[in-house]
C-alpha positions as a Markdown table, in Angstrom:
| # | Residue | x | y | z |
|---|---|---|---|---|
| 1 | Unk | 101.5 | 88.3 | 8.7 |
| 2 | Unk | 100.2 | 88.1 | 12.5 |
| 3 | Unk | 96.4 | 87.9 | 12.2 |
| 4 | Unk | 94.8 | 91.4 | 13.0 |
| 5 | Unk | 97.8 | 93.1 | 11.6 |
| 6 | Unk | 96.9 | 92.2 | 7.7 |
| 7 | Unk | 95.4 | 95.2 | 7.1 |
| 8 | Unk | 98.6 | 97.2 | 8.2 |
| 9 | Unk | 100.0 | 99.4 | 4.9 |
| 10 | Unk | 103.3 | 98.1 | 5.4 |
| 11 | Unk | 104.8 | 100.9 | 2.9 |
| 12 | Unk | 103.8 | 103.3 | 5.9 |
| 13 | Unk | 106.1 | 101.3 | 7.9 |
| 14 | Unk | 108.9 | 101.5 | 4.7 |
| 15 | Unk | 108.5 | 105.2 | 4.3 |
| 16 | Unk | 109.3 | 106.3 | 7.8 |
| 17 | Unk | 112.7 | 108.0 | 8.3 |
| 18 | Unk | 113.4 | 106.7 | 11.5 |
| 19 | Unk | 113.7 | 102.9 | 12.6 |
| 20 | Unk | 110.6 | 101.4 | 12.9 |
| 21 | Unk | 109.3 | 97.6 | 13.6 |
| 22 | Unk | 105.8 | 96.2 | 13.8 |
| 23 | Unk | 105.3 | 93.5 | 16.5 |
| 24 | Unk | 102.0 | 91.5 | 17.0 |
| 25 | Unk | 101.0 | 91.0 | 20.9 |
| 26 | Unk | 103.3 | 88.5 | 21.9 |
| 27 | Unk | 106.1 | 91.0 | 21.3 |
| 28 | Unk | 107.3 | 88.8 | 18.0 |
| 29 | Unk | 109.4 | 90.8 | 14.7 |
| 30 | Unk | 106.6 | 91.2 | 12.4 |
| 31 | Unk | 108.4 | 93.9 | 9.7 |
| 32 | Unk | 111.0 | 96.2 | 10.0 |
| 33 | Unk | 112.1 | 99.0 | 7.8 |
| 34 | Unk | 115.0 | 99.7 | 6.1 |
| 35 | Unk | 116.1 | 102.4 | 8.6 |
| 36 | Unk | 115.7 | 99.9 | 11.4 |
| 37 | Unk | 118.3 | 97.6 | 9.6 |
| 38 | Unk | 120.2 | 99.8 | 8.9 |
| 39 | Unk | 120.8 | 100.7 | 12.5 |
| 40 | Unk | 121.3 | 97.4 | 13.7 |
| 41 | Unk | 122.5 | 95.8 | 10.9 |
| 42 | Unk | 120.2 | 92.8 | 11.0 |
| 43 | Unk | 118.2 | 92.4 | 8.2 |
| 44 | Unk | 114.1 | 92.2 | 8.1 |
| 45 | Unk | 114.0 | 88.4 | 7.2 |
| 46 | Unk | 116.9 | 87.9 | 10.5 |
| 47 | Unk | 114.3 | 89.8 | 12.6 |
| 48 | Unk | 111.1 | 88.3 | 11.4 |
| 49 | Unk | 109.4 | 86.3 | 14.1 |
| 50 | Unk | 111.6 | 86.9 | 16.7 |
| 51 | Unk | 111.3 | 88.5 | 20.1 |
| 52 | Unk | 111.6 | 92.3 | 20.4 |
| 53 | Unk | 113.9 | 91.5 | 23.5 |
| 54 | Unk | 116.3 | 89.4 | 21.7 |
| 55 | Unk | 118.4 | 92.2 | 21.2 |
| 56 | Unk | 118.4 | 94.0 | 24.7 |
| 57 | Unk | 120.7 | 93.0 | 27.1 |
| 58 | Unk | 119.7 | 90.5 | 29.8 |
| 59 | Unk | 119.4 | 93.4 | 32.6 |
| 60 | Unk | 117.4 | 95.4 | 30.4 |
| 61 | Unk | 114.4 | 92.9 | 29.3 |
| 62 | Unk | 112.4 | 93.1 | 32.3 |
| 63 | Unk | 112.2 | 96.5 | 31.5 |
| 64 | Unk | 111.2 | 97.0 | 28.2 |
| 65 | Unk | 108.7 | 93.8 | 28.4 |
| 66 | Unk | 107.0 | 96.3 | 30.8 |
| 67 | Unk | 106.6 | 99.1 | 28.7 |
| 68 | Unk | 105.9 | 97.0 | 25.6 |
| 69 | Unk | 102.9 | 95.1 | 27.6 |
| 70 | Unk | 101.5 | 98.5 | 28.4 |
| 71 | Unk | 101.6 | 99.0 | 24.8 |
| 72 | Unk | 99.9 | 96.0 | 23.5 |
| 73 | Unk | 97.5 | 95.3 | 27.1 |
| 74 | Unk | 96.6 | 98.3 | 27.7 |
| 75 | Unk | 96.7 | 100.9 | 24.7 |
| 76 | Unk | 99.3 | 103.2 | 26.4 |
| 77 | Unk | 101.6 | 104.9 | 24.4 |
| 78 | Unk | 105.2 | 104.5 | 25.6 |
| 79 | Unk | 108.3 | 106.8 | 25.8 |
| 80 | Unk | 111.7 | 105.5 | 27.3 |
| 81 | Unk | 115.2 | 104.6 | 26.9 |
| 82 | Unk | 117.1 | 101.6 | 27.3 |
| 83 | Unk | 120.3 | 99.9 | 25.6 |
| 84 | Unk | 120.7 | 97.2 | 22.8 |
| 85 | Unk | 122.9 | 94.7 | 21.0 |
| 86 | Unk | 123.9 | 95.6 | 17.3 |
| 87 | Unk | 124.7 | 93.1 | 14.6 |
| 88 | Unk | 128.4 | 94.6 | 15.3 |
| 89 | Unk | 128.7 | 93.8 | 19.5 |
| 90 | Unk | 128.1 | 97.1 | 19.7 |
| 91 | Unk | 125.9 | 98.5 | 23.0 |
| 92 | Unk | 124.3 | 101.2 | 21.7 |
| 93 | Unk | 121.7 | 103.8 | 23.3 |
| 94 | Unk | 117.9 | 104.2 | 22.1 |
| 95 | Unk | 115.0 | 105.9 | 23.3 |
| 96 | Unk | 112.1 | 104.1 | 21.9 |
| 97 | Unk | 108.6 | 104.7 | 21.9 |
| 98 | Unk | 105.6 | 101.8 | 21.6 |
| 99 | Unk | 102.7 | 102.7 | 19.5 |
| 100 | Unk | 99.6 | 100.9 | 20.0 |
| 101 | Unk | 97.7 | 99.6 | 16.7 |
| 102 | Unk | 94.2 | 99.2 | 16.8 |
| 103 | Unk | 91.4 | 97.8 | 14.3 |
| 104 | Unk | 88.5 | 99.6 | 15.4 |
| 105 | Unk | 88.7 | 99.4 | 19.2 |
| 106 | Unk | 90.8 | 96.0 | 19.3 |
| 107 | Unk | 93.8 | 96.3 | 19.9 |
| 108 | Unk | 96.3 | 94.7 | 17.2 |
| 109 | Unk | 99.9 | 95.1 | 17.2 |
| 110 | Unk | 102.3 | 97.4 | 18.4 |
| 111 | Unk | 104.7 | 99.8 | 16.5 |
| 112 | Unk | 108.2 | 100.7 | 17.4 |
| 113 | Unk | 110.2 | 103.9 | 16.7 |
| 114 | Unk | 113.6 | 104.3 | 17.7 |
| 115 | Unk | 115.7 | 107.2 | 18.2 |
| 116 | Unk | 119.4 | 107.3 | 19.2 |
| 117 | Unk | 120.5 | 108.2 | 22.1 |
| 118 | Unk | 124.1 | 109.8 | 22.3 |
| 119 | Unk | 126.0 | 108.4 | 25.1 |
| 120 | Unk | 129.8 | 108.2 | 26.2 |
| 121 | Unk | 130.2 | 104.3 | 26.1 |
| 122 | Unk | 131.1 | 104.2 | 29.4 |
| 123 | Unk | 128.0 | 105.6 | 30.6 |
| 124 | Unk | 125.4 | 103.7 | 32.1 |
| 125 | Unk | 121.8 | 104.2 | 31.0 |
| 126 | Unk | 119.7 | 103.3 | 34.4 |
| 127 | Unk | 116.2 | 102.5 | 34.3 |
| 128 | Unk | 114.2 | 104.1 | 36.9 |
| 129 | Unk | 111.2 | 102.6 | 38.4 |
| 130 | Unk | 107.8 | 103.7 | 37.6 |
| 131 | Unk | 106.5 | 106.5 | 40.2 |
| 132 | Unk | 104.6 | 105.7 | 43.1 |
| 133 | Unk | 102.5 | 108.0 | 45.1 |
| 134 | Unk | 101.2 | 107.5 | 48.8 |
| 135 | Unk | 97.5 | 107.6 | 49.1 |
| 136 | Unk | 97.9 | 110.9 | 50.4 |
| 137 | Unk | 99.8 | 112.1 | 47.8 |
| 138 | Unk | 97.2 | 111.5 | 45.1 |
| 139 | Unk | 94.3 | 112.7 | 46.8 |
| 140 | Unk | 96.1 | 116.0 | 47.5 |
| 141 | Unk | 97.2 | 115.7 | 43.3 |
| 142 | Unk | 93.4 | 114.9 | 42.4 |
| 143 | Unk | 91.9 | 117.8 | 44.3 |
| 144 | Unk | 94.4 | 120.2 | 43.3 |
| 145 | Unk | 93.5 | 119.1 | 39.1 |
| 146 | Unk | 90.4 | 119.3 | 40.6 |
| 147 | Unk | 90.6 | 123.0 | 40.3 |
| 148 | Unk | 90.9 | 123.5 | 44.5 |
| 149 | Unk | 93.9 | 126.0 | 46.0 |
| 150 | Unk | 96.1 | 124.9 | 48.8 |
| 151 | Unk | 93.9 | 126.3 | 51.7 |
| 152 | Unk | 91.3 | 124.7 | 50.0 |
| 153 | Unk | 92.6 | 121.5 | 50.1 |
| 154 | Unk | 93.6 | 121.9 | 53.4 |
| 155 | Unk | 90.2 | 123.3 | 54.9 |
| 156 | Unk | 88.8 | 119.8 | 52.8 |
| 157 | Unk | 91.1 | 117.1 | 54.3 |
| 158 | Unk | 91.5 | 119.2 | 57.8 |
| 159 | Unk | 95.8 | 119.6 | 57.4 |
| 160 | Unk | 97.8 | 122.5 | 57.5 |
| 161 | Unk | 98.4 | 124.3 | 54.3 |
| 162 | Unk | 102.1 | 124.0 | 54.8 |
| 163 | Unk | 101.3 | 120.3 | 55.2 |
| 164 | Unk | 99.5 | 120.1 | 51.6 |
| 165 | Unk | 102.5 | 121.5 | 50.5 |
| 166 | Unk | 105.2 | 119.3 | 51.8 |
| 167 | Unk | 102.9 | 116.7 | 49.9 |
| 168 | Unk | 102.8 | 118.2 | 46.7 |
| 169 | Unk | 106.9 | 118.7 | 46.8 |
| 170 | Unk | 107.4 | 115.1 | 47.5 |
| 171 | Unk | 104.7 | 114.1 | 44.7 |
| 172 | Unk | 106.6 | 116.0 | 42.8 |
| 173 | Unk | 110.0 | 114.6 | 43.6 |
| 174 | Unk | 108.7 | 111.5 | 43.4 |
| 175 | Unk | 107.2 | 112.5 | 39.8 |
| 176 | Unk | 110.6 | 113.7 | 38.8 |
| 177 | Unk | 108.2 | 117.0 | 37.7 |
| 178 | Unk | 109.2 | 121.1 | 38.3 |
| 179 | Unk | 106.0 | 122.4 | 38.4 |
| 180 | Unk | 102.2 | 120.9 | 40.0 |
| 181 | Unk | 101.1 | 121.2 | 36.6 |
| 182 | Unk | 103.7 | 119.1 | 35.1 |
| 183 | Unk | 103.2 | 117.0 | 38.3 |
| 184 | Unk | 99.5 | 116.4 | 37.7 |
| 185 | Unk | 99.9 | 116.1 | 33.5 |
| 186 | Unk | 102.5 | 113.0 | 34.5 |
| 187 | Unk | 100.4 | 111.1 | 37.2 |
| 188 | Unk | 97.4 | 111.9 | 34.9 |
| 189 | Unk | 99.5 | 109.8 | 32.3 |
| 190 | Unk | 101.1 | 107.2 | 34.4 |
| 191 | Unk | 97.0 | 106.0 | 35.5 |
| 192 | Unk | 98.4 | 107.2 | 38.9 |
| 193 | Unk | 95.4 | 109.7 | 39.2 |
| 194 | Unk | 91.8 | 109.0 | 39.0 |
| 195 | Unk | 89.4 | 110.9 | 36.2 |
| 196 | Unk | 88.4 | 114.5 | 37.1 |
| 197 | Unk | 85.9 | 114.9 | 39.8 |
| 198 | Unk | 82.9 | 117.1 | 38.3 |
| 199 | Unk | 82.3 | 119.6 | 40.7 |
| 200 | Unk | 79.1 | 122.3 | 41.1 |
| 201 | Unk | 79.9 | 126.4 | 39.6 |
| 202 | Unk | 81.7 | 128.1 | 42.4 |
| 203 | Unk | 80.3 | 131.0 | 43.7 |
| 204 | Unk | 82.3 | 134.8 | 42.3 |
| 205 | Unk | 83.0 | 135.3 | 45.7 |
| 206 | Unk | 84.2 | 131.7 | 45.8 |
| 207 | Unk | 86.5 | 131.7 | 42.6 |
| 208 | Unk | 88.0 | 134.9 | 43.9 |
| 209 | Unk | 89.3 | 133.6 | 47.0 |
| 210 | Unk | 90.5 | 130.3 | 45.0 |
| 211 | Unk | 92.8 | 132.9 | 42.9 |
| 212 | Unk | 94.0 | 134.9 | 45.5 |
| 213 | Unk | 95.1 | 131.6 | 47.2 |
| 214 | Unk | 96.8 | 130.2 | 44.5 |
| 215 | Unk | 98.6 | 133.4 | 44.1 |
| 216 | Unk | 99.9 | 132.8 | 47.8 |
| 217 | Unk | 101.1 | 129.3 | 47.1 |
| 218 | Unk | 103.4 | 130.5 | 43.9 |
| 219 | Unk | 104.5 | 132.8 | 46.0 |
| 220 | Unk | 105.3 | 130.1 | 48.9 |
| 221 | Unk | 106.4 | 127.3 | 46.6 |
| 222 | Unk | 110.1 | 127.3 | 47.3 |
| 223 | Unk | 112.7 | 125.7 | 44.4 |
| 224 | Unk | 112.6 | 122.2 | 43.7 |
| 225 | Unk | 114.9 | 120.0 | 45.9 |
| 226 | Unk | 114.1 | 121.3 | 49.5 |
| 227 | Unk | 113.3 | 118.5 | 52.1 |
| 228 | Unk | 110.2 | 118.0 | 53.8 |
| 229 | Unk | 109.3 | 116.0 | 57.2 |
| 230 | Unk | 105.8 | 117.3 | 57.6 |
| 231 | Unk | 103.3 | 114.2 | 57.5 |
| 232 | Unk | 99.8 | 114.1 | 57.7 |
């Protein structure tokens, strides 16, 4: 087994339900369970030292490298969904998910969970870019999870609130997100947004005004969707 990853309990892997694989940092087949071959009908000792993109189809490699490098570099967590190659010919759909291992606070391997996705053959599964925010966007989305209202961000940055606004909706857009809590959660996640500011006890007179101003921009925020040319 991969150094770093000896001290895995493999019959963890073995019990799981769902297909699962363990992968050291290069992205090699370390172990897979018996769910994982049964779905695609390779067996662990097939799998066993080679590349977790072997199976994906050439379009799709680039994609999943990304996400599994975010895994194993960077100790992120990933979520997505992409298309492989069964023992059959088959194209099948899975969302999959890479869980970073650690030993103490080194990172060691990387686990894989798979899930099917249920698709009509014919339909494509695209892979969307990662998000990307202007630099006004995410200084409008970091005051805002800040704690600071619309008019507050305005009066701070010297822009119409409307303006703030139009910003937010496009963030939002952009962060394929319905709400500016969903919005802010997502960016937060993506490393799009820097940590929370700490900022000094507002005043009650203050924190009063905040509330009755974030009152006014639910009541403003029109449905997702509408278009926006304000700019900064």
């Amino acid at each position: 087994m991969a150094h770093g990853l000896q001290a895995v309990d493999l019959w963890l892997v073995d019990s799981l339900v769902v297909p699962a694989s363990l992968h050291d940092l290069n992205g090699r087949f370390v172990h897979m369970n018996a769910a994982a071959e049964r779905a695609s009908g390779y067996s662990n000792a097939q799998m066993v030292g080679r590349h977790i993109t072997d199976l994906l189809r050439p379009e799709g490699r680039a994609v999943v490298e990304s996400q599994f490098r975010r895994a194993a570099e960077h100790g992120e967590p990933t979520d997505f969904e992409t298309v492989f190659v069964d023992a059959g010919g088959q194209i099948r759909g899975v969302r999959a998910q890479h869980l970073p291992l650690r030993d103490g606070e080194t990172i060691v391997g990387v686990l894989t969970l798979a899930f099917e996705v249920r698709r009509a053959p014919t339909e494509p599964i695209h892979h969307k870019p990662d998000p990307r925010l202007t630099p006004r966007q995410r200084e409008i989305l970091e005051l805002i999870a800040s704690g600071l209202s619309t008019a507050e961000v305005a009066r701070e940055l010297t822009l119409s609130p409307e303006t703030v606004r139009n910003h937010l909706r496009n963030a939002s857009k952009e962060l394929r997100a319905h709400t500016r809590v969903e919005a802010i959660a997502t960016a937060q996640r993506l490393g799009l947004l820097a940590a929370r500011v700490l900022r000094p006890q507002r005043s009650d007179a203050v924190a009063n005004q905040a509330q009755n101003d974030r009152a006014s921009d639910a009541m403003a925020q029109p449905p997702q969707g509408g278009r926006s040319s304000a700019r900064s």
